[in-house]
N, C-alpha and C positions, 0 to 999 in steps of 0.2 A: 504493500500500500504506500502510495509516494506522500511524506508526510507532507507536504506543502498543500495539494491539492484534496478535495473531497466534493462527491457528485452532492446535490441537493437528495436524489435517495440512497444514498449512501450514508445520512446523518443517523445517527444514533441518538438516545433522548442524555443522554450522558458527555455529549459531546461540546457542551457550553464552552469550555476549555479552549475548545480548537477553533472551533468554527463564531462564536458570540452567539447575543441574545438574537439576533435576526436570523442571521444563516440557521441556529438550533430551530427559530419556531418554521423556517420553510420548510426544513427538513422534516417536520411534524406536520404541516398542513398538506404536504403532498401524499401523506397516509389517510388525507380523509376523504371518505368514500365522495364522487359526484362534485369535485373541488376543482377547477382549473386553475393550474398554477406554473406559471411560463419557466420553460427550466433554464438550468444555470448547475454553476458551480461556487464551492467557496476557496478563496485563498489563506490557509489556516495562519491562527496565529502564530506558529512554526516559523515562518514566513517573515512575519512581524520582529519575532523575538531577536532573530536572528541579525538581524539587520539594524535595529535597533540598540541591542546589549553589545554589540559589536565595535559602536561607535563610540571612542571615548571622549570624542567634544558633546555625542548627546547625555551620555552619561553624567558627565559633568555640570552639566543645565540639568538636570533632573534634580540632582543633589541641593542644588543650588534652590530650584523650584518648589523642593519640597517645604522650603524651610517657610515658605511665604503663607500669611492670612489672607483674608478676603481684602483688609484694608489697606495692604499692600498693589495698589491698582496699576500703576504708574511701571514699577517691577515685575508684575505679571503678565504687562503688554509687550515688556520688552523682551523676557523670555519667552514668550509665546512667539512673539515675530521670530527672533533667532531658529528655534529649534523646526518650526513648519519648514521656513529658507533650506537648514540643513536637510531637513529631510526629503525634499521638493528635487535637491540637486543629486540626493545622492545616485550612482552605479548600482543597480540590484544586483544580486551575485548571480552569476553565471546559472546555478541550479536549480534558484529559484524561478529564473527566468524562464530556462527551458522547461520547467515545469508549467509553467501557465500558458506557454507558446505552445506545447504540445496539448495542452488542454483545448487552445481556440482552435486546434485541426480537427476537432470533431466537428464543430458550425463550419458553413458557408465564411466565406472569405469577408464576404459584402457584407455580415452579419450586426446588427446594432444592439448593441448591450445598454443596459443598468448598471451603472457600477457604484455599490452602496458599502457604506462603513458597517461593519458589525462588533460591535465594544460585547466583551465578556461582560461589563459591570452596566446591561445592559438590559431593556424590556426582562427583566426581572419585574417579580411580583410586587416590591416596594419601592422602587424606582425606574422611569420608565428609558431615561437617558433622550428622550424623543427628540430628535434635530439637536443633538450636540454634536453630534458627527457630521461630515459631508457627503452630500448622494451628486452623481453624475451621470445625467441622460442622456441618453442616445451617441454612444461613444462609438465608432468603429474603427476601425485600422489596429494595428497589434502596439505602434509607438503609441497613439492616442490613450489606449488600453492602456498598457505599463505607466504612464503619466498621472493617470486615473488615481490607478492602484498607490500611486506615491504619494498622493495629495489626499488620499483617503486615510492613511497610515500618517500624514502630516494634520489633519482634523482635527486627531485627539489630543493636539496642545493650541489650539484653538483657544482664544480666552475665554468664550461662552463655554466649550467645553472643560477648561480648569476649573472658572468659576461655580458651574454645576459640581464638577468631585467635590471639592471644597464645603461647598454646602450641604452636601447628602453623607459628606465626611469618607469618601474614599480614596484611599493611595493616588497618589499620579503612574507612579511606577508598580503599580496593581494590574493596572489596568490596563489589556493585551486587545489586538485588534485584529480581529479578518475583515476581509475584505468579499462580498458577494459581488457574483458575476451573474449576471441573469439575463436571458433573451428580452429583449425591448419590445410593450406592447404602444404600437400609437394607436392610442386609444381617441375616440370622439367625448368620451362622456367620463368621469372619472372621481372620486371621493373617498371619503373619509365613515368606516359606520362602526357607531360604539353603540356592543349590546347591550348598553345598559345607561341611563341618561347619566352623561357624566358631570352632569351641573346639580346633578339633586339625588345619585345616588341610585335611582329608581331603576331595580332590575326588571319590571317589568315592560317597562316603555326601551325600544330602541329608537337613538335618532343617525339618522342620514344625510350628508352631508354632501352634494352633488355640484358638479362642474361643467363646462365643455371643456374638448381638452385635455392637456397633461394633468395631473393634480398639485404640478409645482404652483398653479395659480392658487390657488387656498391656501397653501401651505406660506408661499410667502406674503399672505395677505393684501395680493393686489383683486380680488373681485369676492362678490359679494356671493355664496353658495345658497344653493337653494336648499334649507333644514326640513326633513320629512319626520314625522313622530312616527312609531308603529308597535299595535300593542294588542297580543294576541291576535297578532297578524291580519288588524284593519286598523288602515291609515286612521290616524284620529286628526295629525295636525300638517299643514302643509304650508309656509312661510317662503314663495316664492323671490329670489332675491333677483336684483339687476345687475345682469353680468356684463362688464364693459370693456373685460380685458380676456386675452386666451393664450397658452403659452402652445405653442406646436414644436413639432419636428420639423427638424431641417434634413432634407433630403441629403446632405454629404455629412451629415453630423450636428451635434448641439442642436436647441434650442432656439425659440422666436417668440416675444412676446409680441402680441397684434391687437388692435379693435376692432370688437364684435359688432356684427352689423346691427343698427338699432332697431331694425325690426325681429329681431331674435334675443338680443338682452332680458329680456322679462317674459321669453317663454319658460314655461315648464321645462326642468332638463331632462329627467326620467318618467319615462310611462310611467302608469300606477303597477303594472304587470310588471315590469322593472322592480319596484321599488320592494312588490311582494316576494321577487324573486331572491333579490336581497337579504331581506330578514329572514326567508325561510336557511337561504346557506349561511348566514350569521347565526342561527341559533343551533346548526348544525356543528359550524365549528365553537361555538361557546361550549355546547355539551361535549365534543372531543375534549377541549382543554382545559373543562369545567374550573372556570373563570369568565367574567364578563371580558371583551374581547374587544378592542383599537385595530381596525380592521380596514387597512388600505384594497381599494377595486378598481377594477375600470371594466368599459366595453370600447372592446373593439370588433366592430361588421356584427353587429347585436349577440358577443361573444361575452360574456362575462368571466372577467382573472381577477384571481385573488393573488396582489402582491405581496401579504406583509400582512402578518397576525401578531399583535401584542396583549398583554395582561393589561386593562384599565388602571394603573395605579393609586390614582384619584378617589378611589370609590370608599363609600366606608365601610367598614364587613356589618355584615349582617347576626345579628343577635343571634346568639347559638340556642336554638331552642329543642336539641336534641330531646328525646324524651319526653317533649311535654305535644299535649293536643295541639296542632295549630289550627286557623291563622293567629298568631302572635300580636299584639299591637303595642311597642314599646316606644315612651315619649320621655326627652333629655331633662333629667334633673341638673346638669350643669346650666342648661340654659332660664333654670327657676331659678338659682343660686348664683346668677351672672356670673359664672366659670366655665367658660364651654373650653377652654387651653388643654390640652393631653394633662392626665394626672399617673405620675409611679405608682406602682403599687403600693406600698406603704400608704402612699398619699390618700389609695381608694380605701383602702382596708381603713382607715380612720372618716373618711366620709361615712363608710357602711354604719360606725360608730354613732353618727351621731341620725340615722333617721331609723322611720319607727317601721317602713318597708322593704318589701326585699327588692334589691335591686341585679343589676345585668353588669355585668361587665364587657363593655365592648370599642374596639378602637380608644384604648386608653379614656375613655367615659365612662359614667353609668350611668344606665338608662332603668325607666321604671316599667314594670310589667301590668299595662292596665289592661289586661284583655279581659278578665272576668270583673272589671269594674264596668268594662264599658258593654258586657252582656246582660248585666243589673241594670232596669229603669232608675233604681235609687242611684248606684254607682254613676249611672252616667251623668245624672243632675249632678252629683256632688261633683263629681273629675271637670266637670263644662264649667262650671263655677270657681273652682280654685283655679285653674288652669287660666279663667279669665282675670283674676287678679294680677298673679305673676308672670305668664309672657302670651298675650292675645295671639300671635301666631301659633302655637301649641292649642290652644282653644279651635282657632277655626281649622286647623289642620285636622284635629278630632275630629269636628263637626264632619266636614267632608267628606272622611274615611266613612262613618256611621249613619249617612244621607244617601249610602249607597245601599237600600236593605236587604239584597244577596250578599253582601257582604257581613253587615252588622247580626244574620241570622245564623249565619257560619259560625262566628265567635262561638268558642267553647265555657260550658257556665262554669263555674266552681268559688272556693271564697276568694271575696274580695283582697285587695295586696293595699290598695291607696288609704290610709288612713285620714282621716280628717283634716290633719296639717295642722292650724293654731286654730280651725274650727271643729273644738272638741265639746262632749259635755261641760267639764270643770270650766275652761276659758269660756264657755259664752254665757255659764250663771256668773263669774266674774265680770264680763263686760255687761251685763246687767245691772250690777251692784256696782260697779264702776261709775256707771251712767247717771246711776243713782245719786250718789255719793260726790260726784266729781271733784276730789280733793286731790289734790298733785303731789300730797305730800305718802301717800301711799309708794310712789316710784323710788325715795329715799330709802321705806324700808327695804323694798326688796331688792336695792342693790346693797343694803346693809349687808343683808341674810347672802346674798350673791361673794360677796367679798370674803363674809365668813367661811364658805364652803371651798374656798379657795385658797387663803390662811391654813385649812385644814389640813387639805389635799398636800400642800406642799410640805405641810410637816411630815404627813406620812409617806410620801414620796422621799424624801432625804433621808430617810431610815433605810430605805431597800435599794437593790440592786439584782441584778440577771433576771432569771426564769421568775424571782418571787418580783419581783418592779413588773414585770410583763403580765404576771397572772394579778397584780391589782390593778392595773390598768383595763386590763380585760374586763375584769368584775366591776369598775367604775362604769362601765355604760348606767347602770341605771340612772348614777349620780347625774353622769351626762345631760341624758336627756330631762330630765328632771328641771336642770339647768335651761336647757339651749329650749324647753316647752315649759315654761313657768307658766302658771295657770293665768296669775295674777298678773304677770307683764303680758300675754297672751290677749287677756281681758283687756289692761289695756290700749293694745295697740287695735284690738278691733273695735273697741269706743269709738278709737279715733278714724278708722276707717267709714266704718255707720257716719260717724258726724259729718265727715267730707261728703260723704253719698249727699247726703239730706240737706248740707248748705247747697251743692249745685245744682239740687233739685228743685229746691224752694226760689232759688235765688235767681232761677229761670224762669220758672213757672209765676214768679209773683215779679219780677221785675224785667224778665227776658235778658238777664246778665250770663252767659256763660263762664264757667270754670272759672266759677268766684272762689270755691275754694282755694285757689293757688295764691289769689291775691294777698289772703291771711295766712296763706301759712308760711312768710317771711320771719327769719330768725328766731325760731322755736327753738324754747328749753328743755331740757332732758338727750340730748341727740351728741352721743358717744361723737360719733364723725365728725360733725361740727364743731365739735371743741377741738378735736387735734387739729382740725384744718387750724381754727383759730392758736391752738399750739405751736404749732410750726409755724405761722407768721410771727411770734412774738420771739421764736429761736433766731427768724431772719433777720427782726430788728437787730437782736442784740448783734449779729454779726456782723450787717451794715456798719458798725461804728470801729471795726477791726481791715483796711484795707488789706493786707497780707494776709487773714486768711480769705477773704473774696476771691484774690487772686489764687491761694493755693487750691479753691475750692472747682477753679473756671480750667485748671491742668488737669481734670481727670485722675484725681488719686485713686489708689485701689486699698482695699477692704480689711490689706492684710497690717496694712504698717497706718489708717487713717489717722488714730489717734495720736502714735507715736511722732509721726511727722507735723503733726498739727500743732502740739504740743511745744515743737523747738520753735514757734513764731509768737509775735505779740499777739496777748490773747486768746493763745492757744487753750489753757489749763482752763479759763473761764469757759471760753465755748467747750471745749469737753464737757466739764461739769454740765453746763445747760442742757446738749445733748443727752447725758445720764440721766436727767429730771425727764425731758421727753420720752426717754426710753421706759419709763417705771411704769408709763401709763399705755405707751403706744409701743411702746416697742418690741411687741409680737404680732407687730399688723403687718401687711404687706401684700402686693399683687397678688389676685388669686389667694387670700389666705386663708381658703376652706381647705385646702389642700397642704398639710402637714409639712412634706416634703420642701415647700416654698423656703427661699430665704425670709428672714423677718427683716423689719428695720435696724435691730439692734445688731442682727449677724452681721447682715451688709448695710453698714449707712450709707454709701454712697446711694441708693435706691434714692434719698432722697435731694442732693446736690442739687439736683436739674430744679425741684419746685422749687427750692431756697433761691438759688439764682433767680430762677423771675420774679421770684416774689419778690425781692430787693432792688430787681430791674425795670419789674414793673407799679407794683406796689410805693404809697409812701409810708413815711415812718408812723403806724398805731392807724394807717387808713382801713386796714383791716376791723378792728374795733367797731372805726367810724362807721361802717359796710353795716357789720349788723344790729346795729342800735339802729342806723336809719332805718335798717327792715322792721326792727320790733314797733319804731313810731309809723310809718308805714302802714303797718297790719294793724295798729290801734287806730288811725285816723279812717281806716277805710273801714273798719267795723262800727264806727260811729257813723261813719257817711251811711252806711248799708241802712240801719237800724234807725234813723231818722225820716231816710226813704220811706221805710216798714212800717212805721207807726202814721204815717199820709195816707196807706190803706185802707180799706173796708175791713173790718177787724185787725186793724195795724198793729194796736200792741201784743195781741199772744202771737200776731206772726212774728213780732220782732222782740219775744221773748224765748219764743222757739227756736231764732236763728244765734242771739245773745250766748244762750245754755250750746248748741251747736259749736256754735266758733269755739268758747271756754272748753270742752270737752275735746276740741282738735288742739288747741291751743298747749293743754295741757300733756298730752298723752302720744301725737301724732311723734313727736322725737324718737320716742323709745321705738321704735321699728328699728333701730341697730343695735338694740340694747343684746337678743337673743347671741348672734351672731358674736357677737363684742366678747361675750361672756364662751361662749365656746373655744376662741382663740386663744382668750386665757388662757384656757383649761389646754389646749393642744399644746401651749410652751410649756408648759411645767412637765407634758410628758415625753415635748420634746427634748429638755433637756436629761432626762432617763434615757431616753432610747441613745443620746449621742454618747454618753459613758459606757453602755451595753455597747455602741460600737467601737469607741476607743479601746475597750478592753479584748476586742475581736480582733480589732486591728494587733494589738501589741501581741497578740497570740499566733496570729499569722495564722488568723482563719480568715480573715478578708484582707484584700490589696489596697484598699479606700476605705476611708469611716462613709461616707457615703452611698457606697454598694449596698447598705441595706435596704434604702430608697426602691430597691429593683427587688424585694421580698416582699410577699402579703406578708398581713402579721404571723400568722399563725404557720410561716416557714421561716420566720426569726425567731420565732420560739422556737422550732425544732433545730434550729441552727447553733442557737444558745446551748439548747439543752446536748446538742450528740454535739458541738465541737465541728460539724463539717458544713459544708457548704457548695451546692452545686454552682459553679462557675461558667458552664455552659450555657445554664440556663438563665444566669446576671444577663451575659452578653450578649442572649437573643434578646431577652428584653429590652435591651438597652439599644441594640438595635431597631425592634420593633416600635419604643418609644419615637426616636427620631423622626422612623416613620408618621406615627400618628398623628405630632406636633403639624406635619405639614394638612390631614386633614379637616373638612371643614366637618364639622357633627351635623345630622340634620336633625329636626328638633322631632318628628316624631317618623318610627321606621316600622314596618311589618315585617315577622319571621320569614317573608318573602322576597323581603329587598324593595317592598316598594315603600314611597314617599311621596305623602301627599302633597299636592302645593296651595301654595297658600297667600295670599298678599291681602295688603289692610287696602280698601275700598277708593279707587284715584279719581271715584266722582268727583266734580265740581274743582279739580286743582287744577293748577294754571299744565300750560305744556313744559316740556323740559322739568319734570319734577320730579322727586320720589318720593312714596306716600308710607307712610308710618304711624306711629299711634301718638295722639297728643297725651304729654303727660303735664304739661307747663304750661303753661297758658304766654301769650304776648306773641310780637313778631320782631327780630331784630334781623340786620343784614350785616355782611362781615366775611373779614378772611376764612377757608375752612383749613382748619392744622388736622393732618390726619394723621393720627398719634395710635399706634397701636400697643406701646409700652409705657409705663411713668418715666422709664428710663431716657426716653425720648423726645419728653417734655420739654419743647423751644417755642415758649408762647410771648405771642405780644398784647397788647391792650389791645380789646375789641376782637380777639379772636374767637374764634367759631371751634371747637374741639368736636370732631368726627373719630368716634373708636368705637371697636366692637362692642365693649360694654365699657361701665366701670364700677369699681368697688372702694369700702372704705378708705385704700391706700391713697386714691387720685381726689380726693376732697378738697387737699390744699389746693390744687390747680383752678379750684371753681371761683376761688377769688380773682382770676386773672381774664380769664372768659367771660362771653355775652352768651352765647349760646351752646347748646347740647346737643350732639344727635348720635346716636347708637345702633348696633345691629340689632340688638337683645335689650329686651327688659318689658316693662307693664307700669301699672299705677304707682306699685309697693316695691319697685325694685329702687337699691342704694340712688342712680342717678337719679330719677323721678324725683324722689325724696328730699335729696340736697340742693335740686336743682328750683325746686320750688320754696325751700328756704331762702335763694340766696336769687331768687325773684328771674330767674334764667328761662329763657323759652327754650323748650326743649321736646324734642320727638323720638322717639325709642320705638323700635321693631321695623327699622330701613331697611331692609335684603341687601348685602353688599354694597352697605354705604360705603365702606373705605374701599372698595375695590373702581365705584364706579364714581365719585367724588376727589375731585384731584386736591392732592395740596396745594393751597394755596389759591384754589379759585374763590371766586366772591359768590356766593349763595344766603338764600334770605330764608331763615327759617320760621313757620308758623307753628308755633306749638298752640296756637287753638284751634287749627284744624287738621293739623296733624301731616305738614307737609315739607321737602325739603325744596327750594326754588333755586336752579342752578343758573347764575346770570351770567 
C-alpha cells in the first residue's frame, strides 16, 4: 500500500490519522447505500509530515509560533506570512510526487479536480474547523495540481487558521494535513443542508440552503441563498433570496464570478421535488452517521453529488432520557437564574444543592424535567405562571409546544418534578400577613436569624476536614434551602410583587398611566445589590484621591501579586484595607455566582478594576449618593402626584388609599428579591473555602496535578476520591475538554427528548422597522451608544451608554451607575436586571434573541422599555 496515497474507498473509519476529518467522512459516505459521491483520492498526511518535519526553517517558526496568544496579533501575521511563503516554494520530494503523478494516470489527462485541505483536528464532533483551511476549484494540469496541493498544506498557518487552534486550544504542531483530490462536478444548482436547524438546535426541522452555481458563492458570502425548512419531509418554510452574483467554471481552469440575469435572480432555485429529494438522502446519511449532518451538494444535468458530510458542531445535545417514557419536554433553569454560561461539574452538583427538583444535566447546563407537569391541567397552570415571571420566552415557548394537542396528548403522566418555587403554602400565608402587617422592620429580623445561621455554619465548618467536611456539607442541604426559600423573605418578596401587579393595574385602569410601577420603585431599601453597587462607588472615591494607584490600577495587574504590588505605592495599605471592608460583605459575589466553581471578588479582584475605573472616569466624587436620594425624592414626589390625581376621582380617596398601602408595601419589600440569592453565596464560600483545603491537601499528596481539577468532579466523585486516594484522570481531561466545548454553545431555553425547539419571539406588533422586540421590564425611552459587553471584565463604558449583554447579575450592578439604558438576551419582570434597572430609573428591555450578536458596538439605538423595543438608528 503506497503510504502517500489512498483511494476514497479504500478509507477505513480508523483512518483520521492519514487521510483528516474530510477525506475520513468521504471515505464513509461513499458506503452509503443510493449516495452519489464524485471520486477522488487523498494525499495522506505521510505526505504532509514528511515535508514539513523535514524542514528546519519551518520547524523553527513553529517553535517560535507556539509560544504566541491570541493577543499577540501583529506576531502571528508575520509568522503566518513567513511559513505559507516557505511552504508555497518548496520542491516536493521526488516520491511523493510520483506518487500523486501516478495516481492522476488513472483520470483523463483533460480531467478537472477539487483540491480541498483535510486537517486531522478537523469536522470532528466538537469542532468543526469549517473554512480554516483552503479549497481549490477546478484545477487541471499535473503543475497546476502539485501547486494546489502546496498551498493547501501552506493553509494550515493561515492566520484564521492559527487563530481558530488557539481558540479551541489545539497544538499548531498537532495538527497534520491531507490533502483531497476529487473529480470536479460543474454543477448549475448547489448548497449547503444541515439536518438539523443549526440556529435553534431543532433536530426535527432540516434547513436548505440553495444556489446557482459553484457553492463558493454562499460560502464567500457574495449572494443571497434561497433557505428551504423541511420537517417530516413537507416543506413548511420557503425564504426565496435574490441572487445577483454566480461563480462558474472556466473552461481551461479556475473560477468566474459573473451577474445573474435579473430576470432569474429571485426565481426559485430548487424544484420542490428537489428539495424532497434532498432531505430524504440527508436523513439517510444522518442515520449512517447518526449525528445531525453539514452536508455540502450540488446538481449537475438534474444529477445530484454529495461533496462533503460533517458533524453539526453547533448543536446542543439532546437530554438523555434513556429509560424514561418519552416525549421529554425539558426547559433551562440557567436561563430563570440568569446563568445560561457552561457550569463544571462541581459547579452543577452545588446548583442541584440548592433546588427542590430534579434536574438534567446536559451541555454543561441543567435543565428541568417538566413533562408530567405539563400533562397535569394543574401543573401546566402552575409551570405557564412561574415561567411567566422569570423568562416570558420559556412561557410562550411552553405554550407553543402544548397548543399542538397531538402533541400535548402524547406527554407521559406521572408525579409532578416542578415544585412551586417561592409560590408555596408557608410563603403565601406569609405574604398575607405581610400584607397585612406591612412593617419593614420584619426584613431586619430575618437577616438577623440569616447571619446567625451563618456564624454557625462556619464555626462548625473550621472544626472539620476531608470525607467528615464533605458528609456535613452534604447533610446541610436542608439548612440550605431552608435559607435560599425563607418563608418569611418569600412572603415578602411576593407582597411586593402583588403590589406592583395592582399599582399598574389601577394606575391604568383609573388614570390610563402605564408601568407606573417603575416610576416608584427608584432607590429602594433593603436591596443587597444596590448597596454594593453603592459600595464600590465609595471604594472609587476613596481611590480617586491616590493618582498612582489609578494609574497602577489602568496597567492590568494580575491577581496573584495585586495587593502586594499595591501596597509599595502611596496609599496602597489604605486602599487595601478599604478593599478588605468590601470584601466582608461582597466578597463572594461575582459573574455567574450561582455556580461554585466561579472566581469570587475576593479570589480575583481585578474582576473589579474595569467598574472602579469608570466609575472614577465617569462618575463625580459622592455623585453616586447624589443618584439615589434623587430617586428616593423622585419616587416620593410622584407618589404624591399619583395620589392627589386619585382623590379628583369618583371615589378618589379609597382609590388613593389603595394605591398609598400599594406603593408602601413595594416600597418596603420589592429590594429583598436578592436577599435569597445573597444568602446562598454566602453559604457556597464558607464551603468553598472547605473544598479548596480538601484540595490542597490532594494536591500535596499527589492525587491531583491542580487544586482546581476538582472543578471537573460531581461531588459525590470527590468524595470517593477523598475517600480511596485515587482519581481518574482521563476522565478530568475529557471533561475539560468537553467543557471548552460547551462554553462555545448557545443553551436553548426549552428542548424535547427529541431535539426539537420551539420558537418563540415576544410580539413586533406596532414597532417601528429596523427593530428588535423584547419584553418591557422598565419603563421610559432613552437613545444612546450600544456597549456590547458580554463580561464585567470588559467593562469600557462612557456616560450615556447603552449596555447590551446577555444577561446580568448581582456582580454588574456597579456599572448601572454609569448607563442610560438596558437590554439583554434573558430575563423577565423579577430577574436581577429588571430589578436594579428600575431602581436606578433605567429603561430597559430583556428577552432580545441575539441582541449582542445582531446589535453592533457602538451603534446608536433608542431603546423603549415601555413597549418593549430595541430601535437600531
Amino acid at each position: 500500500m503506497d503510504p502517500y496515497i489512498i483511494n476514497f474507498s479504500k478509507i477505513q473509519s480508523d483512518d483520521l490519522g492519514r487521510v483528516g476529518g474530510k477525506g475520513l467522512n468521504l471515505g464513509k459516505l461513499i458506503k452509503v447505500l443510493g449516495v452519489n459521491v464524485p471520486n477522488g483520492f487523498c494525499i495522506t498526511t505521510d505526505a504532509f509530515i514528511e515535508v514539513i518535519r523535514e524542514n528546519k526553517y519551518i520547524q523553527s517558526l513553529l517553535h517560535v509560533l507556539a509560544e504566541f496568544k491570541k493577543e499577540n496579533r501583529e506576531e502571528i501575521s508575520k509568522i503566518s506570512l513567513q511559513l505559507r511563503r516557505e511552504i508555497e516554494s518548496i520542491t516536493i520530494p521526488p516520491n511523493i510526487e510520483n506518487a500523486i503523478l501516478n495516481e492522476l494516470l488513472k483520470y483523463e489527462s483533460d480531467e478537472f479536480f477539487a483540491v480541498r485541505s483535510s486537517a486531522t483536528a478537523e469536522d470532528l464532533p466538537t469542532a468543526s474547523f469549517a473554512g480554516q483551511q483552503d479549497t481549490f476549484l477546478n484545477v487541471t494540469g499535473r503543475n497546476e495540481i502539485l501547486q494546489a496541493i502546496k498551498k493547501c498544506w501552506a493553509s494550515v498557518y493561515s492566520e484564521r487558521a492559527i487563530f481558530y487552534r488557539i481558540e479551541q486550544g489545539f497544538e499548531h504542531d498537532l495538527v497534520m494535513l491531507a490533502v483531497v483530490i476529487q473529480k470536479m462536478v460543474f454543477s448549475e444548482v448547489s448548497g449547503i443542508m444541515f439536518t438539523a436547524d443549526p440556529l435553534t438546535s431543532d433536530r426535527s426541522t432540516m434547513s436548505i440552503d440553495a444556489g446557482f452555481g459553484l457553492g463558493e458563492a454562499m460560502v464567500s458570502g457574495v449572494t443571497n441563498p434561497d433557505i428551504y425548512k423541511v420537517k417530516d419531509g413537507v416543506i413548511i418554510s420557503k425564504a426565496i433570496g435574490k441572487q445577483e452574483t454566480i461563480i462558474d467554471a472556466l473552461k481551461n481552469g479556475g473560477t468566474i464570478s459573473r451577474e445573474i440575469s435579473k430576470d432569474k435572480q429571485s426565481n426559485q432555485v430548487l424544484s420542490d421535488e428537489s428539495i424532497l429529494e434532498l432531505y430524504d438522502v440527508g436523513r439517510k446519511i444522518e442515520k449512517y452517521f447518526k449525528y445531525p449532518q453539514d452536508i455540502e451538494w450540488c446538481y449537475q444535468k438534474g444529477k445530484l453529488y454529495i461533496v462533503q458530510s460533517r458533524a453539526i458542531t453547533t448543536l446542543f445535545p439532546i437530554p438523555d432520557a434513556m429509560g424514561l417514557e418519552k416525549p421529554r419536554v425539558y426547559f433551562s433553569t440557567g436561563h430563570t437564574q440568569m446563568m445560561t454560561d457552561a457550569i463544571k461539574p462541581l459547579g452543577m452538583s452545588f446548583f442541584e444543592l440548592i433546588s427542590e427538583i430534579k434536574l438534567t444535566r446536559v451541555g454543561g447546563r441543567l435543565y428541568a424535567d417538566a413533562t408530567h407537569d405539563l400533562s397535569s391541567a394543574i401543573g401546566r397552570k402552575r409551570l405557564i405562571m412561574a415561567t411567566g415571571k422569570q423568562d416570558l420566552l420559556i412561557q410562550k415557548a411552553i405554550i407553543n409546544l402544548i397548543s399542538d394537542a397531538e402533541f400535548k396528548s402524547s406527554l407521559p403522566k406521572g408525579k409532578r418534578n416542578i415544585k412551586g418555587g417561592i409560590f408555596n403554602v408557608e410563603s403565601i400565608f406569609e405574604t398575607i400577613r405581610i400584607r397585612k402587617n406591612n412593617d419593614s422592620k420584619i426584613i431586619e429580623e430575618i437577616i438577623e436569624d440569616l447571619e446567625k445561621q451563618l456564624k454557625s455554619l462556619e464555626k462548625d465548618l473550621s472544626s472539620l476536614s476531608g470525607i467528615d467536611a464533605l458528609n456535613f456539607i452534604s447533610n446541610d442541604k436542608k439548612e440550605l434551602l431552608a435559607a435560599a426559600y425563607h418563608p418569611k423573605m418569600l412572603g415578602a418578596i411576593i407582597a411586593a410583587i402583588f403590589a406592583n401587579e395592582s399599582i399598574n393595574k389601577n394606575a391604568e385602569r383609573w388614570l390610563g398611566e402605564k408601568n407606573f410601577a417603575d416610576k416608584i420603585s427608584k432607590s429602594l431599601k433593603h436591596n443587597v445589590t444596590t448597596e454594593m453597587g453603592l459600595a464600590l462607588c465609595d471604594l472609587s472615591d476613596k481611590i480617586r484621591d491616590y493618582p498612582e494607584i489609578i494609574k497602577y490600577l489602568s496597567e492590568e495587574p494580575n491577581d496573584d501579586d495585586f495587593f502586594i504590588n499595591m501596597r509599595e505605592l502611596n496609599g496602597g495599605e489604605e486602599i487595601e484595607s478599604e478593599f478588605n471592608n468590601f470584601f466582608v460583605k461582597y466578597g463572594m459575589r461575582c459573574p455567574g455566582e450561582i455556580d461554585i466553581t466561579k472566581y469570587r471578588f475576593e479570589e480575583r479582584p481585578t474582576q473589579l478594576v474595569p467598574i472602579i475605573l469608570s466609575n472614577i472616569r465617569i462618575l463625580r466624587r459622592g455623585e453616586h449618593l447624589e443618584r439615589f436620594h434623587s430617586g428616593e425624592i423622585e419616587a416620593f414626589e410622584k407618589e404624591k402626584e399619583v395620589l392627589m390625581l386619585l382623590k379628583n376621582l369618583p371615589g378618589g380617596n379609597k382609590k388613593a388609599k389603595k394605591m398609598k398601602r400599594d406603593i408602601s408595601i413595594l416600597r418596603n419589600f420589592l429590594g429583598c428579591r436578592e436577599y435569597p440569592k445573597y444568602y446562598i453565596v454566602r453559604r457556597y464560600q464558607l464551603y468553598k473555602s472547605v473544598l479548596f483545603k480538601i484540595a490542597d491537601n490532594l494536591l500535596d499528596n499527589g492525587i491531583i496535578l491542580d487544586k482546581e481539577d476538582i472543578f471537573y468532579l460531581y461531588f459525590d466523585e470527590l468524595h470517593k476520591t477523598v475517600e480511596t486516594g485515587k482519581v481518574d484522570y482521563e476522565l478530568i481531561n475529557k471533561r475539560k475538554n468537553e467543557f471548552t466545548h460547551f462554553e462555545k454553545l448557545t443553551p436553548p431555553r426549552v428542548i424535547t427528548s427529541e431535539g426539537h425547539v420551539p420558537q418563540v419571539s415576544v410580539s413586533s406588533k406596532d414597532t417601528p422597522e429596523n427593530s428588535l422586540t423584547g419584553i418591557p421590564v422598565s419603563s421610559g425611552v432613552i437613545e444612546g451608544r450600544a456597549r456590547v459587553i458580554l463580561s464585567v471584565e470588559e467593562a469600557d463604558l462612557e456616560e450615556g451608554d447603552i449596555l447590551v449583554t446577555r444577561f446580568t447579575d448581582p456582580s454588574w450592578t456597579s456599572l448601572f451607575s454609569s448607563i442610560k439604558g438596558l437590554v439583554t438576551e434573558v430575563g423577565g419582570f423579577t430577574t436581577h436586571g429588571a430589578v436594579v434597572a428600575r431602581e436606578y430609573g433605567l429603561p430597559c428591555v430583556v428577552g432580545v434573541e441575539n441582541a449582542t450578536k445582531i446589535i453592533r458596538d457602538g451603534q446608536i439605538v433608542r431603546i423603549n422599555g415601555s413597549e418593549g423595543y430595541v430601535e437600531m438608528l
